[in-house]
C-alpha positions in Angstrom: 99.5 -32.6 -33.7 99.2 -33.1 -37.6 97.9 -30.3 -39.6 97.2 -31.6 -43.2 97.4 -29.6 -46.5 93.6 -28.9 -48.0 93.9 -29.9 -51.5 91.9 -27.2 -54.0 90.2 -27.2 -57.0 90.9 -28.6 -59.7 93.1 -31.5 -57.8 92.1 -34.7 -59.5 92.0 -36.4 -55.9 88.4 -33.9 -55.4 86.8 -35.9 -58.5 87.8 -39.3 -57.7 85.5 -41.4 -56.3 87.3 -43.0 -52.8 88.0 -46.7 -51.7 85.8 -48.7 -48.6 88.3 -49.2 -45.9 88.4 -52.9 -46.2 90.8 -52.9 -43.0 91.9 -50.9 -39.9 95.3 -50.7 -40.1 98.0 -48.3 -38.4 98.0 -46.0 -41.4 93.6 -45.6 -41.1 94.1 -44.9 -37.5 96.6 -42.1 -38.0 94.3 -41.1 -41.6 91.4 -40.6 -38.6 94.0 -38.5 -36.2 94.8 -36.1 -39.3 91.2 -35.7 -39.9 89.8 -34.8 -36.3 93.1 -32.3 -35.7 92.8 -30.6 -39.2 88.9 -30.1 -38.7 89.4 -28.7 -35.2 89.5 -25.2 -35.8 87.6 -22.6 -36.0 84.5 -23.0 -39.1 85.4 -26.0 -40.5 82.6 -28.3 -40.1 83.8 -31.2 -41.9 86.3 -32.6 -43.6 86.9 -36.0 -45.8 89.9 -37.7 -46.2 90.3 -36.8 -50.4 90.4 -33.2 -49.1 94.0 -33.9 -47.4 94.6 -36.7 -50.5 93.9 -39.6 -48.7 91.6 -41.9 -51.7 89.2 -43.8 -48.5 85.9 -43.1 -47.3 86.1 -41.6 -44.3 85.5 -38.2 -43.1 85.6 -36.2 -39.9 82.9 -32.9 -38.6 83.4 -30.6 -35.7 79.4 -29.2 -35.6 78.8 -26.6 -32.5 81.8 -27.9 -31.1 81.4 -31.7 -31.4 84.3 -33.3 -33.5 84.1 -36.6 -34.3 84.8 -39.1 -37.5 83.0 -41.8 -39.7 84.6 -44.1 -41.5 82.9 -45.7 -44.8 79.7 -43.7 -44.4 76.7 -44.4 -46.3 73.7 -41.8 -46.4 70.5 -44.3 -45.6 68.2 -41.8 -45.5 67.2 -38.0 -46.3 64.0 -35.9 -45.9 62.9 -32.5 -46.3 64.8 -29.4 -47.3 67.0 -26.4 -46.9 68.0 -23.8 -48.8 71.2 -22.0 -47.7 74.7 -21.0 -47.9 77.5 -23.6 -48.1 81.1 -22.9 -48.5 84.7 -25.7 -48.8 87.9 -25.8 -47.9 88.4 -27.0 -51.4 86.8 -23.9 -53.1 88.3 -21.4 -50.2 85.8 -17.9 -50.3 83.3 -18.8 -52.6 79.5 -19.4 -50.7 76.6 -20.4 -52.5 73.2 -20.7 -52.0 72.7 -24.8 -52.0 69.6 -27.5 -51.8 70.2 -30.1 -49.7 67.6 -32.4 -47.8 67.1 -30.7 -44.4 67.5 -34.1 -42.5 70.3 -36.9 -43.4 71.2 -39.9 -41.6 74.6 -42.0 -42.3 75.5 -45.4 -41.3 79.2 -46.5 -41.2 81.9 -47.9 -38.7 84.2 -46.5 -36.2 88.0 -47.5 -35.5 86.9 -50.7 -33.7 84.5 -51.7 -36.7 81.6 -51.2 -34.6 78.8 -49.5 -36.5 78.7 -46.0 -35.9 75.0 -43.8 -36.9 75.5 -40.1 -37.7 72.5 -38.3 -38.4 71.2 -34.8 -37.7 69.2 -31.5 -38.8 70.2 -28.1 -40.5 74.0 -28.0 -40.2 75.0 -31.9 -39.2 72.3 -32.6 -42.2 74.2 -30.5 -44.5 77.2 -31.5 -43.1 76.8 -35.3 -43.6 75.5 -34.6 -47.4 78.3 -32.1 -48.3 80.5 -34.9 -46.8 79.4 -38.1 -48.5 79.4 -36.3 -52.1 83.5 -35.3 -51.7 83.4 -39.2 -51.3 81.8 -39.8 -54.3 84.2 -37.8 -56.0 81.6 -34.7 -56.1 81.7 -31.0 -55.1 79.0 -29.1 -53.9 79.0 -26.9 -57.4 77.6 -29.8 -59.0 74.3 -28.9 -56.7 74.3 -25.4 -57.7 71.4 -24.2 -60.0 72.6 -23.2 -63.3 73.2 -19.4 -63.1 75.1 -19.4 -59.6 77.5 -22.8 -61.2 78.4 -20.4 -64.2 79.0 -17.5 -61.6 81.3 -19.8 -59.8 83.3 -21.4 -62.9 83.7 -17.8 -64.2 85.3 -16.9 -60.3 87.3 -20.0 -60.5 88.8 -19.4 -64.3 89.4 -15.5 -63.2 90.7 -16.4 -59.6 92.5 -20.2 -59.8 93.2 -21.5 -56.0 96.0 -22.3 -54.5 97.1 -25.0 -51.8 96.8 -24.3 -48.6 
Protein backbone atom coordinates (compact mmCIF):
# COMPACT_ATOMS: atom_id res chain seq x y z
CA UNK A 1 0.00 0.00 0.00
CA UNK A 2 1.39 3.50 -1.15
CA UNK A 3 0.68 6.41 0.96
CA UNK A 4 1.70 9.61 -0.94
CA UNK A 5 3.00 12.98 0.48
CA UNK A 6 0.10 15.88 0.20
CA UNK A 7 1.98 18.73 -1.24
CA UNK A 8 0.81 22.30 0.58
CA UNK A 9 0.60 25.71 -0.20
CA UNK A 10 2.55 27.55 -1.79
CA UNK A 11 4.04 24.29 -3.94
CA UNK A 12 4.30 25.50 -7.45
CA UNK A 13 2.93 21.96 -8.58
CA UNK A 14 -0.81 23.40 -6.85
CA UNK A 15 -0.73 26.37 -9.57
CA UNK A 16 0.28 24.53 -12.48
CA UNK A 17 -2.15 23.69 -14.82
CA UNK A 18 -1.76 19.49 -15.41
CA UNK A 19 -1.10 17.38 -18.67
CA UNK A 20 -4.06 15.07 -20.61
CA UNK A 21 -2.95 11.56 -20.26
CA UNK A 22 -2.26 10.94 -23.85
CA UNK A 23 -1.41 7.19 -22.79
CA UNK A 24 -1.93 4.38 -20.21
CA UNK A 25 1.18 3.39 -19.33
CA UNK A 26 2.61 1.34 -16.21
CA UNK A 27 3.51 4.53 -14.40
CA UNK A 28 -0.55 6.04 -14.93
CA UNK A 29 -1.71 2.78 -13.54
CA UNK A 30 0.37 2.84 -10.46
CA UNK A 31 -0.32 7.16 -10.51
CA UNK A 32 -4.25 5.75 -10.20
CA UNK A 33 -3.22 3.09 -7.22
CA UNK A 34 -1.49 6.03 -5.21
CA UNK A 35 -4.51 8.05 -5.60
CA UNK A 36 -7.42 5.54 -4.54
CA UNK A 37 -4.99 4.28 -1.34
CA UNK A 38 -4.03 7.93 -0.24
CA UNK A 39 -7.82 9.06 -0.48
CA UNK A 40 -8.99 6.05 1.45
CA UNK A 41 -9.13 7.40 4.72
CA UNK A 42 -11.08 8.89 6.85
CA UNK A 43 -12.52 12.77 5.39
CA UNK A 44 -10.70 12.97 2.46
CA UNK A 45 -13.12 13.14 -0.35
CA UNK A 46 -10.92 13.67 -3.09
CA UNK A 47 -7.77 13.91 -4.25
CA UNK A 48 -5.95 14.93 -7.77
CA UNK A 49 -2.83 13.76 -8.82
CA UNK A 50 -0.83 17.57 -8.51
CA UNK A 51 -1.71 17.17 -4.81
CA UNK A 52 0.83 14.11 -4.50
CA UNK A 53 3.13 16.06 -7.56
CA UNK A 54 2.05 14.03 -10.20
CA UNK A 55 1.49 17.07 -13.38
CA UNK A 56 -1.70 14.73 -15.23
CA UNK A 57 -5.29 15.05 -14.97
CA UNK A 58 -6.51 12.65 -13.05
CA UNK A 59 -8.00 12.55 -9.74
CA UNK A 60 -9.51 10.09 -7.24
CA UNK A 61 -12.90 10.65 -4.50
CA UNK A 62 -13.94 8.43 -1.70
CA UNK A 63 -17.78 10.16 -1.17
CA UNK A 64 -19.99 8.15 1.67
CA UNK A 65 -17.62 5.44 1.24
CA UNK A 66 -17.43 5.10 -2.52
CA UNK A 67 -13.77 5.46 -3.75
CA UNK A 68 -13.17 5.52 -7.17
CA UNK A 69 -10.81 7.61 -9.88
CA UNK A 70 -11.25 9.64 -13.25
CA UNK A 71 -8.76 10.19 -15.38
CA UNK A 72 -8.65 13.41 -17.75
CA UNK A 73 -12.02 14.68 -16.41
CA UNK A 74 -13.82 17.43 -18.00
CA UNK A 75 -16.85 19.18 -16.15
CA UNK A 76 -19.70 19.21 -19.13
CA UNK A 77 -22.12 20.48 -17.09
CA UNK A 78 -23.17 22.50 -13.80
CA UNK A 79 -26.53 23.79 -12.34
CA UNK A 80 -27.77 25.36 -9.35
CA UNK A 81 -26.01 26.14 -6.08
CA UNK A 82 -24.66 25.61 -2.75
CA UNK A 83 -23.26 27.57 -0.33
CA UNK A 84 -21.06 25.76 2.28
CA UNK A 85 -17.97 24.81 3.91
CA UNK A 86 -14.99 23.35 1.98
CA UNK A 87 -11.68 22.48 3.33
CA UNK A 88 -8.00 20.71 1.31
CA UNK A 89 -5.45 18.69 1.99
CA UNK A 90 -3.42 21.36 0.44
CA UNK A 91 -4.58 24.19 2.86
CA UNK A 92 -4.70 21.57 5.97
CA UNK A 93 -7.38 23.44 8.86
CA UNK A 94 -8.48 26.21 7.11
CA UNK A 95 -12.61 25.84 6.07
CA UNK A 96 -14.39 28.30 4.20
CA UNK A 97 -17.62 29.09 3.30
CA UNK A 98 -17.53 28.38 -0.76
CA UNK A 99 -20.08 28.85 -3.98
CA UNK A 100 -20.04 26.13 -6.02
CA UNK A 101 -22.87 24.91 -8.57
CA UNK A 102 -25.05 22.41 -6.49
CA UNK A 103 -24.99 19.75 -9.36
CA UNK A 104 -21.74 18.92 -11.61
CA UNK A 105 -21.32 16.30 -14.09
CA UNK A 106 -17.71 15.19 -15.52
CA UNK A 107 -16.81 13.16 -18.49
CA UNK A 108 -13.45 11.40 -18.74
CA UNK A 109 -11.80 7.78 -19.20
CA UNK A 110 -11.00 5.00 -17.01
CA UNK A 111 -7.76 2.72 -17.02
CA UNK A 112 -9.08 0.79 -20.15
CA UNK A 113 -9.82 4.16 -21.96
CA UNK A 114 -13.43 3.50 -21.80
CA UNK A 115 -15.35 6.62 -21.08
CA UNK A 116 -16.11 6.98 -17.63
CA UNK A 117 -19.31 9.70 -16.31
CA UNK A 118 -18.99 11.11 -12.82
CA UNK A 119 -21.67 13.31 -11.77
CA UNK A 120 -23.54 13.94 -8.58
CA UNK A 121 -25.32 16.41 -5.96
CA UNK A 122 -24.11 18.32 -2.73
CA UNK A 123 -20.83 16.64 -1.77
CA UNK A 124 -19.90 14.42 -5.21
CA UNK A 125 -20.98 17.99 -6.93
CA UNK A 126 -18.56 19.82 -4.83
CA UNK A 127 -16.32 17.18 -4.98
CA UNK A 128 -16.03 17.03 -8.77
CA UNK A 129 -15.72 20.99 -9.01
CA UNK A 130 -13.11 21.30 -6.09
CA UNK A 131 -11.38 18.50 -8.17
CA UNK A 132 -11.25 19.75 -11.70
CA UNK A 133 -10.00 23.38 -10.48
CA UNK A 134 -6.58 21.63 -8.66
CA UNK A 135 -6.35 20.42 -12.36
CA UNK A 136 -6.48 23.63 -13.74
CA UNK A 137 -3.85 24.73 -11.52
CA UNK A 138 -6.57 26.45 -9.10
CA UNK A 139 -7.38 26.36 -5.39
CA UNK A 140 -10.49 26.75 -3.95
CA UNK A 141 -9.39 30.41 -2.30
CA UNK A 142 -9.57 31.67 -5.65
CA UNK A 143 -13.62 31.05 -5.07
CA UNK A 144 -13.71 32.77 -1.88
CA UNK A 145 -15.50 36.21 -1.69
CA UNK A 146 -13.12 38.89 -0.98
CA UNK A 147 -13.21 39.34 2.90
CA UNK A 148 -12.94 35.48 3.77
CA UNK A 149 -9.68 35.31 0.73
CA UNK A 150 -7.92 38.12 2.85
CA UNK A 151 -8.85 36.26 6.11
CA UNK A 152 -7.22 33.24 4.67
CA UNK A 153 -3.95 34.91 3.05
CA UNK A 154 -3.51 36.70 6.46
CA UNK A 155 -3.77 32.76 8.24
CA UNK A 156 -1.44 31.49 5.58
CA UNK A 157 1.34 34.50 5.88
CA UNK A 158 0.97 34.11 10.03
CA UNK A 159 0.73 30.17 9.91
CA UNK A 160 2.94 28.88 6.64
CA UNK A 161 2.19 24.89 6.04
CA UNK A 162 4.08 22.28 6.13
CA UNK A 163 4.39 18.82 4.10
CA UNK A 164 2.68 16.27 5.20
Amino acid sequence: MTIRQIRVVPDPVLRTPCDEVKEITPAVRQLVTDLMETVDDPGRAGLSANQIGVNLRVFSYNIDGKIGYIINPKIVEKSGEQYGEEGCLSLPGLWYKTPRADYAKATGIDLDGKPVVLEGKGLMGRMIQHECDHLDGHVYLDRLEKDDRKAAMRYMREHPFTQR
